[in-house]
C-alpha positions in Angstrom: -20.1 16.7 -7.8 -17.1 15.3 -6.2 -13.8 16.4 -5.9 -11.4 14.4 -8.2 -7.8 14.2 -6.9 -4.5 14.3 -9.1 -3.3 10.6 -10.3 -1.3 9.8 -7.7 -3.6 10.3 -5.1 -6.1 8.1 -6.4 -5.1 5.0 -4.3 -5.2 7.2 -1.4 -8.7 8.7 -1.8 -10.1 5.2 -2.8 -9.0 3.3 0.3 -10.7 6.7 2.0 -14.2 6.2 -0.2 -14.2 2.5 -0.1 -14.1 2.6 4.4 -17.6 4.3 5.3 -15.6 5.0 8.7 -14.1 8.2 8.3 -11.4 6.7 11.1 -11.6 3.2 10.0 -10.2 4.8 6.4 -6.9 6.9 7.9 -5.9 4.0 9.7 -6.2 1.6 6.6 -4.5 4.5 4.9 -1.9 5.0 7.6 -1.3 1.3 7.9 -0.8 0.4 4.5 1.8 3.0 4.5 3.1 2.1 7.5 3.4 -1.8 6.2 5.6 -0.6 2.8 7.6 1.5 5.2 8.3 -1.3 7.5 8.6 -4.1 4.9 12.0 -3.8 4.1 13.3 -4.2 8.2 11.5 -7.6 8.1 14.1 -9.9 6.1 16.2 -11.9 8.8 18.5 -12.9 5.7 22.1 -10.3 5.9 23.4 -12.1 2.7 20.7 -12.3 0.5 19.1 -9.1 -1.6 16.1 -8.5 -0.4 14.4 -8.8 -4.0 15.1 -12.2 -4.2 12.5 -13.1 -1.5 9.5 -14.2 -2.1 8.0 -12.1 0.5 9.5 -8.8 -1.1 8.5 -10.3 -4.6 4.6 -11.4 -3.2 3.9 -8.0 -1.8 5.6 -6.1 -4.7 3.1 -7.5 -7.1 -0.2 -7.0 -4.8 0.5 -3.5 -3.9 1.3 -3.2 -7.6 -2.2 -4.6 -8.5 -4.0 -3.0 -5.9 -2.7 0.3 -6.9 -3.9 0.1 -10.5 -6.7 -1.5 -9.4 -7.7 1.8 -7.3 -6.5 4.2 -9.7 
């Protein structure tokens, strides 16, 4: 019997199950947090809302999929 985490820590424990490296899963954990705490430094545009972007709209929707998808 395994553990079963609350809701919003299913993404979290998935990425963790899915990586048989117990190391290789905290870094893909750690780096996919890392890259949604990062993305919004990466727009070079001052005048333009960042939600407007493709980029921003692109990487909204995957981790958007990916989280249902793992949850």
């Amino acid at each position: 019997v395994h553990i079963q985490p609350e809701w919003y820590f299913l993404f979290a424990y998935a990425i963790l199950r899915c990586i048989p490296n117990k190391l290789g899963g905290v870094i893909a954990l750690v780096s996919s947090i890392l890259i949604l705490y990062f993305l919004p430094f990466s727009s070079s545009a001052k005048n333009i809302p960042s939600s407007f972007t493709p980029l921003y709209q692109v990487t909204y929707w995957v981790l958007v999929a990916v989280f249902v998808i793992l949850t």
